[in-house]
FIGU-834822 format. One record per atom (N, C-alpha, C, CB): residue number from 1; y, z, x; residue in one letter. Coordinates in steps of 0.1 Angstrom, whole numbers, plus 2048, in hexadecimal, padded with zeros to 3 digits. Each point is the difference from the previous one (the first is absolute). Glycine has a CB too. Example, Ala and Ser with C-alpha at 12.3 -4.5 7.8 and 13.67 -1.06 7.14 Angstrom:
<nodes>
NODE num north  up east residuo
NODE   1   7C7 84E  884       A
NODE   1   80C 800  7F7       A
NODE   1   80C 800  809       A
NODE   1   7F4 80C  7ED       A
NODE   2   817 7ED  80F       S
NODE   2   80B 800  809       S
NODE   2   80B 808  7F8       S
NODE   2   7FA 7EA  80C       S
</nodes>
This chain:
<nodes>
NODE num north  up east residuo
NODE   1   8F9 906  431       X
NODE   1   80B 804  7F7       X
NODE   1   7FA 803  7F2       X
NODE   1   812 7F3  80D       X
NODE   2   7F0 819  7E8       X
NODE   2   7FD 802  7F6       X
NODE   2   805 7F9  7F4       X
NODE   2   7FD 811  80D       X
NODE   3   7FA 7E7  7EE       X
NODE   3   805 7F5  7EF       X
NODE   3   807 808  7F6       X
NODE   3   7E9 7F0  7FE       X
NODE   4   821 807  800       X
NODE   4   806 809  7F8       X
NODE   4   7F7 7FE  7EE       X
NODE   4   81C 7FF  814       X
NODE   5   7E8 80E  7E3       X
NODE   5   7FB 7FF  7F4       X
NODE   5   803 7F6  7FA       X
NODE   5   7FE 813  7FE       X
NODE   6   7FD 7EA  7F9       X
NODE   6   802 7F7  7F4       X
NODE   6   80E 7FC  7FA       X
NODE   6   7EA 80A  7FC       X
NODE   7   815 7FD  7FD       X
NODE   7   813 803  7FE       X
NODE   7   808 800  806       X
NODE   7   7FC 80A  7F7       X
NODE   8   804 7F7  819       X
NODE   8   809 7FE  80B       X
NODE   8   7FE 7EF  803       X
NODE   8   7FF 81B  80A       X
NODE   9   7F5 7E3  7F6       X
NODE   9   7FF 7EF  808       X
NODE   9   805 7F6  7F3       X
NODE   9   7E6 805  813       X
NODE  10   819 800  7DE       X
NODE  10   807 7F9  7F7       X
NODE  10   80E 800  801       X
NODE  10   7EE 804  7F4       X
NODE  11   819 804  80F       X
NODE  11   80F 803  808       X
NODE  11   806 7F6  807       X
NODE  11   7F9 815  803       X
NODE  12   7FE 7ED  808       X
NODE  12   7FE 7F6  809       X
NODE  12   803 7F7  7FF       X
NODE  12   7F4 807  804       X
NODE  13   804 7F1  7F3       X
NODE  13   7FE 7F8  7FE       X
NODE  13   808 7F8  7F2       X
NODE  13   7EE 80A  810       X
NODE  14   819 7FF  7EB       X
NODE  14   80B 7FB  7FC       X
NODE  14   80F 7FD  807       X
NODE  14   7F2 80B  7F0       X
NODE  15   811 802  819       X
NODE  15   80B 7FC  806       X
NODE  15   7FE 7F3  80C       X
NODE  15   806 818  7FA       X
NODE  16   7EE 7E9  806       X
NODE  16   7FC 7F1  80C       X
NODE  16   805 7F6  7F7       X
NODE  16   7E8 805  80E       X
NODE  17   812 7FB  7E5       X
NODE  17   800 7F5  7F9       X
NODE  17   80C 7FB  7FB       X
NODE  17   7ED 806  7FC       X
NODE  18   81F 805  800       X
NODE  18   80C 7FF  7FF       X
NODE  18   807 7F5  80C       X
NODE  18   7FE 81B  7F4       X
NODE  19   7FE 7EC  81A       X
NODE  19   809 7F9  80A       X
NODE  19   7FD 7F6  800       X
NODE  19   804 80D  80C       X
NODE  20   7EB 7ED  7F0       X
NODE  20   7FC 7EF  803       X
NODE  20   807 7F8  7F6       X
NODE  20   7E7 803  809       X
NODE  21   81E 804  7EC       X
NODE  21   802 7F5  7F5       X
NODE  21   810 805  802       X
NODE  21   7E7 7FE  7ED       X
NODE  22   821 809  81E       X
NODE  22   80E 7FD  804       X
NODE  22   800 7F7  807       X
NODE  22   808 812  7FE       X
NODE  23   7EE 7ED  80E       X
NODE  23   7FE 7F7  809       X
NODE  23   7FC 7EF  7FB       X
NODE  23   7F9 817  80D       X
NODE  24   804 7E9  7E8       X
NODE  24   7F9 7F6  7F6       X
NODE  24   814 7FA  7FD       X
NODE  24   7DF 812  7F2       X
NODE  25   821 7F6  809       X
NODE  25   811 7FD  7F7       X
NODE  25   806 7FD  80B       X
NODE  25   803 812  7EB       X
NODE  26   800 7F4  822       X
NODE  26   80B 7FB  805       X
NODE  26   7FA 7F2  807       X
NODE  26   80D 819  805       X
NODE  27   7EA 7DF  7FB       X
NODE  27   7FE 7F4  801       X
NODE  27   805 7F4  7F8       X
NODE  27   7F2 80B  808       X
NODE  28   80B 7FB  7EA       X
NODE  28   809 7F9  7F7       X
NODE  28   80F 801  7FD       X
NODE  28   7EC 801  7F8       X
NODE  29   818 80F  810       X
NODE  29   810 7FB  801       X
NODE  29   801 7F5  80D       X
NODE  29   80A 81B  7F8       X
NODE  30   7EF 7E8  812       X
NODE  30   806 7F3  806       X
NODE  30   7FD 7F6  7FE       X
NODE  30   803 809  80C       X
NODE  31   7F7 7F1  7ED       X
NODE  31   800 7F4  7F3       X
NODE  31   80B 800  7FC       X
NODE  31   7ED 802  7F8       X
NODE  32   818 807  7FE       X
NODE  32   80B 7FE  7FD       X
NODE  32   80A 7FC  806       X
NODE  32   7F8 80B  7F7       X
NODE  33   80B 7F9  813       X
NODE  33   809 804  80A       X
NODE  33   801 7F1  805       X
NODE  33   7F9 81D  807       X
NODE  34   7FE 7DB  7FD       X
NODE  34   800 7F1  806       X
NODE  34   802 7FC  7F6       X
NODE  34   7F3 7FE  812       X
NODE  35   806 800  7E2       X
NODE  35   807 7FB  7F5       X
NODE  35   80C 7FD  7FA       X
NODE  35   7F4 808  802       X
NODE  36   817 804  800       X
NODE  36   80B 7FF  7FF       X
NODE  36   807 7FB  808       X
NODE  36   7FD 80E  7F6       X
NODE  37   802 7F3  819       X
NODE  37   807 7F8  80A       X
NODE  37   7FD 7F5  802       X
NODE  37   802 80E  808       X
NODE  38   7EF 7EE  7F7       X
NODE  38   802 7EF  7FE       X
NODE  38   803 7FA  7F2       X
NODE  38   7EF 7FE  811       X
NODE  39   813 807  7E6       X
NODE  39   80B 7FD  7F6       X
NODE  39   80E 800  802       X
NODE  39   7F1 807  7F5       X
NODE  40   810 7FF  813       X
NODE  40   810 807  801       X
NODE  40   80B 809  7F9       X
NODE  40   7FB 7ED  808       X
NODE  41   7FB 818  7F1       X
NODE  41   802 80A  7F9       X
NODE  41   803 80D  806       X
NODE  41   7F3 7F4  7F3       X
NODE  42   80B 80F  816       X
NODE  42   809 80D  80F       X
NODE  42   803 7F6  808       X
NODE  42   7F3 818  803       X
NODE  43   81B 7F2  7FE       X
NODE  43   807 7F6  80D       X
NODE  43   7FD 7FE  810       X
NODE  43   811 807  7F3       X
NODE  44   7E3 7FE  80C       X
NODE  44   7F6 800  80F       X
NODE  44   7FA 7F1  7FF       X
NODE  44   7F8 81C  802       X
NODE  45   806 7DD  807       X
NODE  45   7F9 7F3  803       X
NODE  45   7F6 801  808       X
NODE  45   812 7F6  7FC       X
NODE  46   7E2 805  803       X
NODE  46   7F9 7FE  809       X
NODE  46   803 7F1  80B       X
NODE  46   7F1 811  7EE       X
NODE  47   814 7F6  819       X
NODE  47   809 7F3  808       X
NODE  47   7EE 7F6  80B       X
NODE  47   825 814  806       X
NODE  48   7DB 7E7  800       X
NODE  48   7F2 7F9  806       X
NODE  48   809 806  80F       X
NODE  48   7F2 7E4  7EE       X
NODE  49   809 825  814       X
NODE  49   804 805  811       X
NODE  49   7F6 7F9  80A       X
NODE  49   807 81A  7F9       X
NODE  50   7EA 7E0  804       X
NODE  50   7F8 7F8  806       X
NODE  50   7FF 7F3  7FE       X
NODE  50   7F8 810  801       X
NODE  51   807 7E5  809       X
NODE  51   7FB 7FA  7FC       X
NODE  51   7F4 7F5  7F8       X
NODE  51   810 80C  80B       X
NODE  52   7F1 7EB  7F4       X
NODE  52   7F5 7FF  7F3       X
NODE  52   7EF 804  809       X
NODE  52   812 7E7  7ED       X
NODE  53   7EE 813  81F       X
NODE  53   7F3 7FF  808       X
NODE  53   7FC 80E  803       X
NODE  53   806 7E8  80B       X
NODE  54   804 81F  7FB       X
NODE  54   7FE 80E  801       X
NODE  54   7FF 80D  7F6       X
NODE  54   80A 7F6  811       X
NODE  55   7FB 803  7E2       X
NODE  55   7FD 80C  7F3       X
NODE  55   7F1 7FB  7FC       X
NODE  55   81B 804  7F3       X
NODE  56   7DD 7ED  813       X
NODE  56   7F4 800  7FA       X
NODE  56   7F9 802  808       X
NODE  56   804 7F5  7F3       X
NODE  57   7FD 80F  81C       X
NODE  57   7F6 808  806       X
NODE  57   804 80C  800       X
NODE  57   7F9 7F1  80D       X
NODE  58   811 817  7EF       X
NODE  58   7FD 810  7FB       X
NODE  58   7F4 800  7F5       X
NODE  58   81A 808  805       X
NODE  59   7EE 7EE  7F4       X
NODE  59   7F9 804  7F4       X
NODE  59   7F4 804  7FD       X
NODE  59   80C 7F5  7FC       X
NODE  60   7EA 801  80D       X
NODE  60   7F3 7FE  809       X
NODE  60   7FB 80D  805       X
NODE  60   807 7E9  808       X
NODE  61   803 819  800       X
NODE  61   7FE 80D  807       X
NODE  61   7F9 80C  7FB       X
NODE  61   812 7F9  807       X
NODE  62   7FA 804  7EA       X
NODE  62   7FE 80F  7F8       X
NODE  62   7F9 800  7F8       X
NODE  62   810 806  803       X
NODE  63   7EA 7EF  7F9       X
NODE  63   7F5 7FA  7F6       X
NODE  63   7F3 807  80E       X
NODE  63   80E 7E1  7ED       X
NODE  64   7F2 81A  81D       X
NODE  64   7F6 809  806       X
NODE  64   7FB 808  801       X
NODE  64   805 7FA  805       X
NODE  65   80E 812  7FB       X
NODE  65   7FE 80F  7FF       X
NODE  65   7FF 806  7F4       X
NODE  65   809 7FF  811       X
NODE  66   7FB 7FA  7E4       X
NODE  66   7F8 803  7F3       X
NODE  66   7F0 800  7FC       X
NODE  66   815 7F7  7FB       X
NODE  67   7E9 7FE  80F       X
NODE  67   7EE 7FE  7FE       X
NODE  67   7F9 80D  807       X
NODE  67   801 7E3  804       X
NODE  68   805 820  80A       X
NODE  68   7FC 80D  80B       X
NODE  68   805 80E  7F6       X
NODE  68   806 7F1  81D       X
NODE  69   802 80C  7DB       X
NODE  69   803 80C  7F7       X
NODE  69   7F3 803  7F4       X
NODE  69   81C 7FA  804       X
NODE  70   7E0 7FB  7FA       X
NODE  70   7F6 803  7F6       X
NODE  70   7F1 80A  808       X
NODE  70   80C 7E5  7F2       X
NODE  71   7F2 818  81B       X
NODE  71   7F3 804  806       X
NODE  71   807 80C  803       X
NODE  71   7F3 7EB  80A       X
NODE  72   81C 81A  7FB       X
NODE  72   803 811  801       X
NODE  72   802 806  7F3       X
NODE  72   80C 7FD  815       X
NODE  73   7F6 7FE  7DC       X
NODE  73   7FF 807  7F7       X
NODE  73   7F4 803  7FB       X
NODE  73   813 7F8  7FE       X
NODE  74   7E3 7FF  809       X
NODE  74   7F2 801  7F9       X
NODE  74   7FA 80C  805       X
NODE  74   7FB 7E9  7FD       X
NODE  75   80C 817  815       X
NODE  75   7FE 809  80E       X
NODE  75   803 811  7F3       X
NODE  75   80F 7EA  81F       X
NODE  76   7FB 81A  7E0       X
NODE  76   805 809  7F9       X
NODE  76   7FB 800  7F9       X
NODE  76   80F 802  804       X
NODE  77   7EE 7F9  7ED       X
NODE  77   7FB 803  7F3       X
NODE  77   7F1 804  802       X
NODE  77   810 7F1  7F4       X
NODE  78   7E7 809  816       X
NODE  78   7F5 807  803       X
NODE  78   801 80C  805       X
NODE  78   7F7 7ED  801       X
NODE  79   810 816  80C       X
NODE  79   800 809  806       X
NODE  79   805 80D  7F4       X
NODE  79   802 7EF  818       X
NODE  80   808 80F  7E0       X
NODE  80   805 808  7F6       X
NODE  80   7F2 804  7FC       X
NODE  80   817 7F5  7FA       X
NODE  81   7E1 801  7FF       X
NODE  81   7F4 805  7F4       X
NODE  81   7F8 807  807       X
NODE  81   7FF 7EE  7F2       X
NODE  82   802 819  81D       X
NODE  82   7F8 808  809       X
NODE  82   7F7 812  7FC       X
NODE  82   813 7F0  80F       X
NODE  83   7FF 810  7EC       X
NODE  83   803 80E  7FE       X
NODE  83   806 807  7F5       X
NODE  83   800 7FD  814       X
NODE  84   802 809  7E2       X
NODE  84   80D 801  7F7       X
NODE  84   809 803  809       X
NODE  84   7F7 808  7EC       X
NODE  85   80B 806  820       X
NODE  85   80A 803  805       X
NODE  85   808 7F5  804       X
NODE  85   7F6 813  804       X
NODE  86   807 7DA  7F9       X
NODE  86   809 7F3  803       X
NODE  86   804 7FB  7FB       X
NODE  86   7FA 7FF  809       X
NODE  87   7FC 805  7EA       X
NODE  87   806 7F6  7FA       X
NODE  87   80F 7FB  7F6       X
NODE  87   7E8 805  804       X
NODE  88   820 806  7FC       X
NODE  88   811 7FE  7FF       X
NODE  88   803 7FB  80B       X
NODE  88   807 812  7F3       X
NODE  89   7F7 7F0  817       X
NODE  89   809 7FC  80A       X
NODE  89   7FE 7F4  805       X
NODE  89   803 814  806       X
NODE  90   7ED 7E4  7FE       X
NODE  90   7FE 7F8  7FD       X
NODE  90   802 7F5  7F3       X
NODE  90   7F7 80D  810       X
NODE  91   80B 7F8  7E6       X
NODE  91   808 7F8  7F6       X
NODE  91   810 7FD  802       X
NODE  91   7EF 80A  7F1       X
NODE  92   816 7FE  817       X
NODE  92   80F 800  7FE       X
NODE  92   7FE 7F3  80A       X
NODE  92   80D 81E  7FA       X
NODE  93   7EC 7DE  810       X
NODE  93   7FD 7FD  810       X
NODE  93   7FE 7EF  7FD       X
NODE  93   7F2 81B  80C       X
NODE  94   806 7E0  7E6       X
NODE  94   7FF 7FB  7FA       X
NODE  94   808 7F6  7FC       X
NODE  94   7F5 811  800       X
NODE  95   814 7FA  7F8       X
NODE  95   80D 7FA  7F8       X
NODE  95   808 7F9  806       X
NODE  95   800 80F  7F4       X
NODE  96   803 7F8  817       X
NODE  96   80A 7FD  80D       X
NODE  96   7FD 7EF  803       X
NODE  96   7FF 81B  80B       X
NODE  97   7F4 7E3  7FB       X
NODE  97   7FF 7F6  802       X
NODE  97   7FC 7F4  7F6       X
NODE  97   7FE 80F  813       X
NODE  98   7FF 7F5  7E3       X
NODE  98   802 7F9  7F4       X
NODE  98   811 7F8  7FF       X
NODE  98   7EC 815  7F4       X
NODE  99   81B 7F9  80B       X
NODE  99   80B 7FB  7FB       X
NODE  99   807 7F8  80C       X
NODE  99   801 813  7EE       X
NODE 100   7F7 7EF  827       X
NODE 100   80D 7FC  806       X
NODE 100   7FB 7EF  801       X
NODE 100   809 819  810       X
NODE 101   7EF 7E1  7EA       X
NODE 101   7FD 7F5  7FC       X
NODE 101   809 7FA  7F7       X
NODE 101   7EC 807  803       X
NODE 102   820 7FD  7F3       X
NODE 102   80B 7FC  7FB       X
NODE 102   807 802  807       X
NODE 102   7FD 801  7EF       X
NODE 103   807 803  81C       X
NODE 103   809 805  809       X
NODE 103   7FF 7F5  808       X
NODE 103   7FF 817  7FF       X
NODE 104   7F7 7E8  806       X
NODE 104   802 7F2  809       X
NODE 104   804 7F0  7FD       X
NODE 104   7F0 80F  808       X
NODE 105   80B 7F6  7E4       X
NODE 105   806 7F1  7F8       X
NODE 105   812 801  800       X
NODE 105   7E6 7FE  7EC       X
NODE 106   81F 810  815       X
NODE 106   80E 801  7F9       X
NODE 106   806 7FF  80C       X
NODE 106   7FF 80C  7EC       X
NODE 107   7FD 7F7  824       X
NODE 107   807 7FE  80B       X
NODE 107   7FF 7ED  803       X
NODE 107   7FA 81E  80A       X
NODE 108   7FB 7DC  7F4       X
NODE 108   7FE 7F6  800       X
NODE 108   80B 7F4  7F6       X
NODE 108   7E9 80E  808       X
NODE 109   816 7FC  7EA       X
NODE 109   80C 7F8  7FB       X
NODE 109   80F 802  802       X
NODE 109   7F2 7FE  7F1       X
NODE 110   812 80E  817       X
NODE 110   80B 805  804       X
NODE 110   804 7F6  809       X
NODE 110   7FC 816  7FD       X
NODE 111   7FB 7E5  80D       X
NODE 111   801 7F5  80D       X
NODE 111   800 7F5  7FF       X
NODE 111   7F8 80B  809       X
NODE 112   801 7EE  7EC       X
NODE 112   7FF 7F6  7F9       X
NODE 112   807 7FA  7F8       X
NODE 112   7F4 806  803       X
NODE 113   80C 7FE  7F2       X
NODE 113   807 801  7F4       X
NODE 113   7F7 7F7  7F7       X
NODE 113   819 804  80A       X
NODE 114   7D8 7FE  7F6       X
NODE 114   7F7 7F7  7F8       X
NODE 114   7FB 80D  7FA       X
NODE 114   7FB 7E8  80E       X
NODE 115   806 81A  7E6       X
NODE 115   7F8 808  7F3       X
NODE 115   7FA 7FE  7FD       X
NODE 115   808 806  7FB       X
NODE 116   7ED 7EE  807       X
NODE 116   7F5 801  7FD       X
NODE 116   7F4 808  80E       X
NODE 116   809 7E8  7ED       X
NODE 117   802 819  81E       X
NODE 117   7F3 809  808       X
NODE 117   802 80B  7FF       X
NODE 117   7FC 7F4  810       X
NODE 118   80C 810  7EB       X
NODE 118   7FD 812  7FA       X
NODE 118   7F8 7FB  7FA       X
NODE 118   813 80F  7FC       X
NODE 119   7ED 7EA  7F4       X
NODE 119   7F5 804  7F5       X
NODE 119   7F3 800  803       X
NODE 119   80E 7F8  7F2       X
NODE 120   7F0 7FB  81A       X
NODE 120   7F2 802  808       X
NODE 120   7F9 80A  805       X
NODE 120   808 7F1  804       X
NODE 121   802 819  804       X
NODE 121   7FD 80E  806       X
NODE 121   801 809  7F6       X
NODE 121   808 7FC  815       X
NODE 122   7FD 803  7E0       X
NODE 122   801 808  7F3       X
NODE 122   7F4 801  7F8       X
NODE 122   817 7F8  7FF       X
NODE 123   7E5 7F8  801       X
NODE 123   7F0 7FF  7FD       X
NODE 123   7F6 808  803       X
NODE 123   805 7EF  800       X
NODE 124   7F9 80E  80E       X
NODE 124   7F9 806  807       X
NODE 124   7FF 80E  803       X
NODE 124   801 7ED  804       X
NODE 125   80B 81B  7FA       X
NODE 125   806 80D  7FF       X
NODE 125   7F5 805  7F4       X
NODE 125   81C 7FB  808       X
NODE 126   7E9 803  7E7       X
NODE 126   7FD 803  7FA       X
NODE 126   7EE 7FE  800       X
NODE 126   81A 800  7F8       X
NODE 127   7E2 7F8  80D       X
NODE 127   7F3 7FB  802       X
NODE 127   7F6 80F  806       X
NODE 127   80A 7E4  806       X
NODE 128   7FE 81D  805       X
NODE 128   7FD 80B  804       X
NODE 128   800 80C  7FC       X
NODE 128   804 7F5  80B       X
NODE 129   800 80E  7F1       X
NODE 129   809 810  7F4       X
NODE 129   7F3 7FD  7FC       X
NODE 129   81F 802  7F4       X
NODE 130   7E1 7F1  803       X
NODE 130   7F2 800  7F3       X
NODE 130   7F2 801  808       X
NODE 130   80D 7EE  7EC       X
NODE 131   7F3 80D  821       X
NODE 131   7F0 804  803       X
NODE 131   7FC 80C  808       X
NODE 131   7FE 7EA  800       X
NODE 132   80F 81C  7FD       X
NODE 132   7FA 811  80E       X
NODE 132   808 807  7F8       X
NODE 132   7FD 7FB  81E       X
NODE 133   809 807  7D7       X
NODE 133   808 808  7F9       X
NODE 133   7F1 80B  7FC       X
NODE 133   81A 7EC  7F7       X
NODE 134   7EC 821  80A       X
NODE 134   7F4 80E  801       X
NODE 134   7FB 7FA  7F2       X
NODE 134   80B 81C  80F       X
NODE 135   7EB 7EC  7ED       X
NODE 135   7FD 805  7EE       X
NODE 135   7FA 80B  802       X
NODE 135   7FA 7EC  7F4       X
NODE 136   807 81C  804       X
NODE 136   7FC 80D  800       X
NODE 136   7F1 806  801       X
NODE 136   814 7FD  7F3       X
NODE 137   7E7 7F5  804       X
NODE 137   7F0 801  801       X
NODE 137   7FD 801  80F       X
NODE 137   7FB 7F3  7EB       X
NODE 138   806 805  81F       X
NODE 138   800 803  80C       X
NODE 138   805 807  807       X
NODE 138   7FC 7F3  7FC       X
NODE 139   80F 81B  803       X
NODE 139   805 80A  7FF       X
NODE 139   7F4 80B  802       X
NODE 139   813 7F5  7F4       X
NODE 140   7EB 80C  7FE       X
NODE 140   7F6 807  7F8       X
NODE 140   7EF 800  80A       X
NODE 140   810 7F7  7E5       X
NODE 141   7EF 7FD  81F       X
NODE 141   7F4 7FB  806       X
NODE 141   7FF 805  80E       X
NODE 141   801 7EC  7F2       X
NODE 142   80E 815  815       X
NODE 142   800 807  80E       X
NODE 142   800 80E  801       X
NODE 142   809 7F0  805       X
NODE 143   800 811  7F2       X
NODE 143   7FB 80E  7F8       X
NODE 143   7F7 808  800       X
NODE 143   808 7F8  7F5       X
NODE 144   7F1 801  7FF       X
NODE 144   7F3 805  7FF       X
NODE 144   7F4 802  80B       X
NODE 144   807 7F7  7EE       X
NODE 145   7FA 7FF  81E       X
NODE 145   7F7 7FE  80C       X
NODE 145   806 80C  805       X
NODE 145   7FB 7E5  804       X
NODE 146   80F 81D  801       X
NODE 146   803 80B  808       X
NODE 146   7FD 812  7F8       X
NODE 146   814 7EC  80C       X
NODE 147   7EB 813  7E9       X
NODE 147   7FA 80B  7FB       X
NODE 147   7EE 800  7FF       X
NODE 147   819 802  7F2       X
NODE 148   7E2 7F1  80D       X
NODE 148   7F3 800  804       X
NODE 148   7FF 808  810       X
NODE 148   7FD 7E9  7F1       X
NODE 149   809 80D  816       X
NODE 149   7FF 804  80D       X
NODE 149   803 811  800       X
NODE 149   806 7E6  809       X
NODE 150   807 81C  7F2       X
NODE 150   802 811  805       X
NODE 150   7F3 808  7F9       X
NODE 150   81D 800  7FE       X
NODE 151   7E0 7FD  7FA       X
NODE 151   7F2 805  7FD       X
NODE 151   7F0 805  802       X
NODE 151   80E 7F7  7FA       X
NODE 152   7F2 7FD  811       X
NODE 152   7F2 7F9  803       X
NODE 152   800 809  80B       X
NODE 152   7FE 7E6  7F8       X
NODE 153   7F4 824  80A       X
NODE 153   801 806  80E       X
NODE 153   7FC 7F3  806       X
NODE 153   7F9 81B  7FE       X
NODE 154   80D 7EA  810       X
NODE 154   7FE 7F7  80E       X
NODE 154   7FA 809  807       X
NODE 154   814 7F0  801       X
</nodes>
């Protein structure tokens, strides 16, 4: 597939960057969002639909699949840095699983009704964002390799 120019992969790489830092924000709405219900501040409750033994082996569970999330985001962010033609889409691929790491803290507190295991999976959410979130320099770097390469007789 042909790299795109300069000016296009900075594009790129803004609208990527746009969606990670919506993807970024709607974590902290659902912060919010538990926040207010275990205050009681919306008239939603997080009622304990589990009980106590069984919300602490999900929890387990998903503390697992947060751990196995970290080795598929690493899976993607390398495979992303392959090519430019990946690297958006591999970032978007990224985010996803960045962010379904709060997802599994907010279903967890939905079932529970303990808010401190969101903020746990919330942690670790944003943890993630911060150690595979793109930078441009490395953009630029795949970039650049693939115009080496288009260059270089073979």
């Amino acid at each position: 597939m042909e790299q795109a120019p300069r000016p296009t992969l900075q594009q790129q790489f803004k609208v990527t960057n746009l969606a990670g830092l919506a993807m970024i924000a709607s974590v902290f709405v659902y912060a919010a969002l538990v926040l207010l219900i275990d205050k009681g501040d919306l008239p939603l409750k997080a009622k304990p639909v589990l009980d106590p033994s069984t919300g602490v082996t999900l929890k387990y569970i998903l503390l697992g699949l947060a751990l196995g999330q970290y080795f598929l985001i690493r899976f993607f962010h390398k495979f992303a840095q392959k090519s430019a033609s990946y690297l958006a889409s591999g970032a978007i691929i990224v985010y996803a699983l960045c962010e379904s790491v709060s997802i599994f803290g907010l279903v967890l507190f939905f079932l529970t009704g303990n808010s401190t295991d969101f903020f746990i999976f919330m942690l670790i959410s944003v943890l993630y964002f911060y150690l595979f979130y793109p930078r441009f320099a490395d953009w630029e770097r795949v970039w650049s390799q693939g115009q080496s390469e288009k260059s270089s007789p073979e």
